[in-house]
N, C-alpha and C positions, 0 to 999 in steps of 0.2 A: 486452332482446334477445329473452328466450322470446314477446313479444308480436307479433313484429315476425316471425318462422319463418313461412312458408307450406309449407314442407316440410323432411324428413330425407332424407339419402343416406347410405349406411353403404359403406365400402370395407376390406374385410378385407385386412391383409396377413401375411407370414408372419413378419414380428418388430417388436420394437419400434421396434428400426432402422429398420426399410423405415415404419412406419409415421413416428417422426419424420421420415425427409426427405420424404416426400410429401405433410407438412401443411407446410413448407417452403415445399417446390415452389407447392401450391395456395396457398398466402397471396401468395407471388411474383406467379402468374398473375393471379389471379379481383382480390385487393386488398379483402379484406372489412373491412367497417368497424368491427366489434367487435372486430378484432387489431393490436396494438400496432406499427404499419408503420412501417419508415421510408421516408416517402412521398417525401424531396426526390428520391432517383433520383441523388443529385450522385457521381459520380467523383471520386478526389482524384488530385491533380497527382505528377506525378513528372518527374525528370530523367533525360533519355536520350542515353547517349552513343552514338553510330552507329556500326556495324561497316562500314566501308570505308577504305579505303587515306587518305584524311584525315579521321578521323571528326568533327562537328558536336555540339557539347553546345545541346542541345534542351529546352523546354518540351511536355509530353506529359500527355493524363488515358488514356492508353493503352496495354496492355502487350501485347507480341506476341512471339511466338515467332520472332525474324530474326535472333537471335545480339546482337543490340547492349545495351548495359547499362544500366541502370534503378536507379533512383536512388529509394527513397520509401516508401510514400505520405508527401507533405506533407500537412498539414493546412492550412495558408495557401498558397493560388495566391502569395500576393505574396511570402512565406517563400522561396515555391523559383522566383518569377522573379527575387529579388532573391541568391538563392544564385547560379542560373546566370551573372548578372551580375558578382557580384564576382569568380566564375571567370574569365570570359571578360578580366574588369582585371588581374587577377593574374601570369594565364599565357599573357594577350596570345594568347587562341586568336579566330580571325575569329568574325564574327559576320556578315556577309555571306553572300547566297543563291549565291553563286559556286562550282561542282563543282570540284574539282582531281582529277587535274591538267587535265581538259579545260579551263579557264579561263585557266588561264597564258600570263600575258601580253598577255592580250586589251584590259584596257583599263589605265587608269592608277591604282595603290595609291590607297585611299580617305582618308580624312581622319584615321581612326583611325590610320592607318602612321605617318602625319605627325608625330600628337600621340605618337607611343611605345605607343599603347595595343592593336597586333597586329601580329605578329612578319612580317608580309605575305607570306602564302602566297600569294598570287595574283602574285608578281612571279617565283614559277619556282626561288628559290633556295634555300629551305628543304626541306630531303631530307624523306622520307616516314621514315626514324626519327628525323630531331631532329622532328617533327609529334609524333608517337607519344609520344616521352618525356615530350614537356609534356604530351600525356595524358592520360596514367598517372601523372604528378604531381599533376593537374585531378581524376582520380579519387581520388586517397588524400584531397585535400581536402574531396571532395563526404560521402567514407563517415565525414568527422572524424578520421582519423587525421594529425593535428597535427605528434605528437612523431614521429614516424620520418620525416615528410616535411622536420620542419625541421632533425633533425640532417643528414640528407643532403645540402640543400644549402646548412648551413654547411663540410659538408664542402669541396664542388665551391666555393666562395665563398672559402675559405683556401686551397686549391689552386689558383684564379685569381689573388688574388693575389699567392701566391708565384711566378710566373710573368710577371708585372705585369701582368695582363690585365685592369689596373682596371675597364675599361666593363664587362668581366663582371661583376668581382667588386662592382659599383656594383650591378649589376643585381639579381645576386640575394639583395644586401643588402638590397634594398628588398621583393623578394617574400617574403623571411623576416619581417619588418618587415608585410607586410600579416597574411601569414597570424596571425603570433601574435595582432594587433589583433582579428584575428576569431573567434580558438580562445577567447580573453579574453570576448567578449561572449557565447560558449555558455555554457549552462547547463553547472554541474558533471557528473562521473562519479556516476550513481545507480548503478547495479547495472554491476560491471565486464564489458563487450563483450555486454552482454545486449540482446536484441531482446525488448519484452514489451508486453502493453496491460495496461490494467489499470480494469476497470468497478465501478462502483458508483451506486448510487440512494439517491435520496430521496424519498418519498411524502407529500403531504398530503391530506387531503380525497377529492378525485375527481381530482388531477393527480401527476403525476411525471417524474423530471427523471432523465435519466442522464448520467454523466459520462464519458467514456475519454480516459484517458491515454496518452502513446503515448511509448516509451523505444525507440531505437534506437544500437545500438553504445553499451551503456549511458550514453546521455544522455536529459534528457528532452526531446524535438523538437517538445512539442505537445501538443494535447486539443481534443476535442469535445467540444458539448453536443448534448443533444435532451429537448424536452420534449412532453409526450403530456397529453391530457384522456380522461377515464371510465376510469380504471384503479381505480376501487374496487372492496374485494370480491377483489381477484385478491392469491394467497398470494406473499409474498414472495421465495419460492422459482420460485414459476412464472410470476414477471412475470420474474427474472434470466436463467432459461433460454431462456422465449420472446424476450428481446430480444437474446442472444448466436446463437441459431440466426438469427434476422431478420439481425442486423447484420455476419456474415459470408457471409450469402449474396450479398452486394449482390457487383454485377462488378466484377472487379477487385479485390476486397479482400484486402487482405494481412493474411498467417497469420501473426504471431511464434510461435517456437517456448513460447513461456512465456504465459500467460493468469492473470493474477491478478484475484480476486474477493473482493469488501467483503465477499459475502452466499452464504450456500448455493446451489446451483439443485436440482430434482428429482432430478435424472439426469446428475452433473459427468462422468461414467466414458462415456455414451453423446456427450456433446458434444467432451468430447476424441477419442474416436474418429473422429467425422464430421472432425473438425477436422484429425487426422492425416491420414488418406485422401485431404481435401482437399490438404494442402497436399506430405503426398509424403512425408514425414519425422515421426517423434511430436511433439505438441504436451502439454504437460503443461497443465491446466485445476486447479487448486488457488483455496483460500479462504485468504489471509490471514489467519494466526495471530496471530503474532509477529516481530520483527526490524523490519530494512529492508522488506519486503511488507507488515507490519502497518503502518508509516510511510505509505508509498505509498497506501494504498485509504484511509487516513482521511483524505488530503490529496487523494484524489479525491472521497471524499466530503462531504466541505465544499465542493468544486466544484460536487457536485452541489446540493447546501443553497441556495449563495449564486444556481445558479442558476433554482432554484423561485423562491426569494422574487425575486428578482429579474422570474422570467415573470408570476406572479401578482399584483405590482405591477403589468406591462403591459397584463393582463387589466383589471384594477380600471381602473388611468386609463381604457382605452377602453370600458367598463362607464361612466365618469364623463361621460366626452365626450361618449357616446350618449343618456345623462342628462341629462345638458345640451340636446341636440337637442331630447330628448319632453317636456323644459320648457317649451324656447323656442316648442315646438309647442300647447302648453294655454296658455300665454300670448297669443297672437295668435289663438287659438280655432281652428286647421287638425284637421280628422276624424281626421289618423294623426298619427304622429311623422316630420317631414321631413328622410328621410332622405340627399336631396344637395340642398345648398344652393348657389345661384351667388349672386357677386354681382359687380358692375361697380360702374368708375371709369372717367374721361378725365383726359388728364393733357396738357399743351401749356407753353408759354413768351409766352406773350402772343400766343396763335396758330398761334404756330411749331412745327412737328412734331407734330401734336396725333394722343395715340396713344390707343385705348380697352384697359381690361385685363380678364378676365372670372379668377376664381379661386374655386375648389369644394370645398366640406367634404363630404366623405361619413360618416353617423353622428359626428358633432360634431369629425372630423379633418380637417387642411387634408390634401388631395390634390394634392402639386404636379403631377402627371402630365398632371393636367385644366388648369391654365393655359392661357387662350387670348388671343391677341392681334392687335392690331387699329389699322393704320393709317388713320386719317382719309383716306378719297378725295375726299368731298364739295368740302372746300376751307371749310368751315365751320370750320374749324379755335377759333377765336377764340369760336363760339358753342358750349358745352358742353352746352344742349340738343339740339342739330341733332347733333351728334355722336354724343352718349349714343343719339339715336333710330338713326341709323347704324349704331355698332355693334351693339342690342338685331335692327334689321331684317335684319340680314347674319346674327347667330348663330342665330335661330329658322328662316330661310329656305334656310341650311343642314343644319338640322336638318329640316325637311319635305323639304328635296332628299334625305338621305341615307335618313331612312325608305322614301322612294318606292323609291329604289334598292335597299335592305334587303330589300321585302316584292316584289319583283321577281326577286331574287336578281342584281342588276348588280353587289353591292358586297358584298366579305365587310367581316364584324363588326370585324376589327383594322383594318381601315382606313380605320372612322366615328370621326369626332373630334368631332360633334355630335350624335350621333342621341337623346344621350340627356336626357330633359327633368328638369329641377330640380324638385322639390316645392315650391321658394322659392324666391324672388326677391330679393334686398337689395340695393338702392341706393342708394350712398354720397353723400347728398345727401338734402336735404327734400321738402318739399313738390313743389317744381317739378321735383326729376327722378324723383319718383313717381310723377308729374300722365303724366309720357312714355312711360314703362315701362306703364302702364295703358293710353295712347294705343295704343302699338303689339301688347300683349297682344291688345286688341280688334279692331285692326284684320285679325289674324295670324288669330283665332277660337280665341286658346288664354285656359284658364280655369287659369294660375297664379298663387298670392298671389303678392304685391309687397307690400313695405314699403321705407321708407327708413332709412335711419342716419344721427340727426341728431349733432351736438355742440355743446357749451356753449362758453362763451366762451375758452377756455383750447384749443378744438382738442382737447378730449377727447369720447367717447364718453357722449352722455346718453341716447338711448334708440331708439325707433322710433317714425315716425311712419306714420299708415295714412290712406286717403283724408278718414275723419272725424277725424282729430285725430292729437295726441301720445299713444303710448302709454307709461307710465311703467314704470319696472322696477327692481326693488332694484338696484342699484349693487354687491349683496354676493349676488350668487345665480349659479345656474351658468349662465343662461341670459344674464343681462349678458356673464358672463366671454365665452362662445364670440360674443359679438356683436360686444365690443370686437375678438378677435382679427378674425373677420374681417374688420372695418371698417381696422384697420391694416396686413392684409397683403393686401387688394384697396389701399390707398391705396402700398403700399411697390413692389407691383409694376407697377402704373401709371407711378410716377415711376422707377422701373430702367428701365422699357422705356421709358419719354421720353427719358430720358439715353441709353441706350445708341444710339436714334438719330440724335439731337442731337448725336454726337462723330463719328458715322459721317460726319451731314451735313457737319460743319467739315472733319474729313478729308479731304475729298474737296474740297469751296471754296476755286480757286484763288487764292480775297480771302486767304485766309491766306499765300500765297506773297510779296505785297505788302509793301512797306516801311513800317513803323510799324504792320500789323496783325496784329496775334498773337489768344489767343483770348479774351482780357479784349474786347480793341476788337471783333470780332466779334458776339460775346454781346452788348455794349453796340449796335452797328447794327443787330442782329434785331430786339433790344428797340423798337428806334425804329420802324424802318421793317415789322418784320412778315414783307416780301417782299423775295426778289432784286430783280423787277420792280421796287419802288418806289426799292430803294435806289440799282437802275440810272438810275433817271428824277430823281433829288435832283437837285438842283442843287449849287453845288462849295461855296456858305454853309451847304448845311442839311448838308451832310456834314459840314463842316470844324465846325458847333455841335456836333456831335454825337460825333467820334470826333478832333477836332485838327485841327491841320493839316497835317501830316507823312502820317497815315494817311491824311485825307481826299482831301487833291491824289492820293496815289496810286490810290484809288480810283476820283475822277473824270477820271484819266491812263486808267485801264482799259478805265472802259465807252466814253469820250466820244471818244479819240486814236484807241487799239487797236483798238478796235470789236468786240472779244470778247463775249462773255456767260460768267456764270459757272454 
């Protein structure tokens, strides 16, 4: 870092206070690269009940001061839209964009009414305190309180049907009946009605990994990770402090009153302070001694354990993959390491549909984001040379289209899907669709290798072939391994997007509406004839050879009586 200063600023303040939140602050702003940031910027979700005369239980990453109730933070968006959900089935509250009461009545109860699964406030009959009550039931559920929700309305459930007011008391048999289903699947009571996080780290090397766990209304609801590179050298004390002042500044972040800690920080007494002031109320900041707390931070910190080893495996693999790349790159003699690689296939049914596919590793990883694809126009369908040259002349001539409009400024960056050129080239096929891809490389005026992906007799992967010959390759190196892959997943997505056309096409072909032809006999006429045109021009023998005579007479009922076309 000392190498890398072009200068000092010095800002005096008058305590240590004022000076912790203004390094804070500046880390927030400026985002320097020597400090442990947490860069995602992510918001975590929460549920929002609305303050108006029918309130709406809502998915929100936003809290505001409008009186309405807030539910959170979750740590899974899917946690808490899949909470809001089971609310909304429970206690049968709409889920419709419809205001009440200005709606009432306007149009006709939606689907849900039907099915029993919303009590249908849009039909005008439901008061604004039976709304309310369900609620205020929807809210004890949200906060977890269980048990006082379900004694109560076992209460109102024995009181219905003492009364005989079975459909009630049916009713709220079943919503006791949910909720306990779902008090079941929470995690147990950790610390009783406690709101707390609770952090801890693991270090190795030059990387580090932190944990937080997150207990609300003493359960535990969740945990984050995050993991960080060049934290060596930094005191274990002053990596905990710097990343709790970092990780409560973020917006939005919610303060439990309790802060438990695997590890010492510098200054626990100055970051419960901030932490108080912040949230309005004292926060205690303690280290985990002993007990239930001593439990908790070692259970976060094997969180945090499993998950270093686990980021540093993903490091290594993609450290391998890339190793693989600057193999495959000394192998075929290229000056660098090739760092994005395309490679094409065509893929057809004896002509029929013939689609080309393009798919891109970048540093030895498949990139699905980059898949491109490509319907045969030509009508060459059947020749996979004329094809392959089609689609090589469409993606490179798109690709000098979008640069021109690039260095013009006609075209922002997110919305080139070509512009960027391969260091490689690999096509799935020998000699002859090498012979093409060099064809149209030169004709284009671009200087990128090309090689092909041949295979042996078995349909497996044997090596690379290049304008002078077969080039051979251990079978057991990493440079085979990322060749075989992409040679299989340029050949898997060629043939998805074959098929996925090829069912479109049948869908749509009113031959299939015909009697005796389904999509066996279809598939079997393509194969014959190739073409609508031809199968329209058959005669009523070569039809009836070829798909019966049941299917056939209908077919030549079709074109020849009806005078349709398909």
């Amino acid at each position: 870092m000392v190498r890398n200063i072009a200068d000092f600023e010095f800002i005096i303040t008058a305590t240590e206070r004022e000076a912790f939140v203004l390094e804070c602050n500046l880390i927030k702003e400026y985002r320097p690269h020597y400090n442990i940031l947490l860069k995602d910027d992510k918001t975590y979700p929460f549920i929002k009940i609305t303050n108006e005369e029918y309130p709406k239980i809502l998915f929100t990453r936003k809290t505001e001061n409008d009186g309405a109730e807030y539910f959170g933070p979750y740590t899974s968006s899917y946690f808490c839209r899949e909470m809001i959900e089971l609310t909304h089935r429970i206690f049968k509250i709409p889920m419709c964009k419809k205001r009440f009461p200005a709606d009432f009545g306007k149009s006709r109860p939606c689907l849900y009414h039907s099915m029993g699964r919303c009590m249908g406030v849009c039909t005008g009959t439901v008061s604004s305190e039976e709304y309310k009550k369900a609620i205020k039931d929807a809210s004890l559920f949200i906060r977890g309180k269980h048990k006082s929700l379900i004694e109560r309305l076992t209460e109102e459930m024995n009181e219905a049907a003492e009364k005989l007011h079975f459909e009630r008391a049916a009713s709220l048999r079943d919503k006791i009946n949910s909720i306990r289903y779902v008090a079941e699947r929470q995690n147990v009571t950790i610390l009783k009605n406690a709101d707390a996080d609770i952090f801890a780290f693991a270090a190795r090397d030059n990387d580090v990994a932190f944990e937080v766990m997150y207990i609300r209304e003493g359960k535990m609801t969740g945990r984050d990770s995050f993991y960080f590179e060049g934290a060596s050298g930094i005191d274990d004390a002053l990596l905990m402090e710097d990343f709790l002042s970092q990780y409560y500044a973020k917006e939005n972040a919610y303060i439990p009153k309790l802060v438990i800690l695997a590890s010492d920080t510098v200054d626990g007494e100055l970051i419960s302070e901030l932490l108080t002031e912040a949230r309005g109320v004292n926060v205690e900041v303690r280290k985990a001694v002993r007990g239930k707390y001593k439990e908790l931070a070692l259970m976060a910190l094997k969180n945090a354990e499993k998950t270093l080893s686990d980021k540093r495996e993903e490091v290594e693999k993609y450290r391998l993959k890339k190793n693989a790349a600057k193999e495959l790159g000394e192998l075929i003699g290229l000056p660098s390491v090739p760092s994005r690689i395309e490679a094409y296939d065509i893929s057809h049914n004896a002509g029929s549909e013939a689609v080309g596919a393009m798919v891109t590793f970048v540093d030895g990883k498949y990139s699905k984001k980059d898949n491109r694809y490509f319907k045969i126009k030509s009508g060459a369908g059947g020749d996979d040379y004329a094809s392959l040259r089609e689609v090589l002349e469409r993606r490179f001539a798109h690709c000098l289209s979008e640069y021109e409009k690039l260095s013009k400024g006609e075209m922002d960056e997110d919305d080139a899907k070509f512009a960027l050129l391969p260091d490689l080239i690999l096509m799935d096929g020998g000699a002859g669709q090498l012979k093409i891809a060099l064809e149209v490389m030169d004709e284009m005026g671009l200087t990128i290798p090309v090689f092909g992906m041949v295979k042996d007799d078995k349909h497996r992967t044997r090596g690379l072939v290049a304008k002078d010959g077969e080039i051979g390759i251990n079978p057991t190196s990493a440079a085979f391994r990322l060749i075989t892959a992409i040679q299989d997943e340029v050949h898997r997505i060629a043939i998805g997007y074959h098929h996925k056309l090829s069912g479109k096409k049948m869908v749509k072909s009113p031959l299939l509406s015909l009697k005796g032809v389904g999509k066996a006999t279809y598939e079997k006429l393509m194969k014959e004839f190739k073409t609508l045109s031809k199968v329209k021009s058959a005669t009523l023998d070569e039809l009836v050879k070829v798909v019966g005579k049941t299917a056939g007479e209908s077919i030549y009922a079709y074109y020849n009586k009806e005078g349709k076309d398909a």
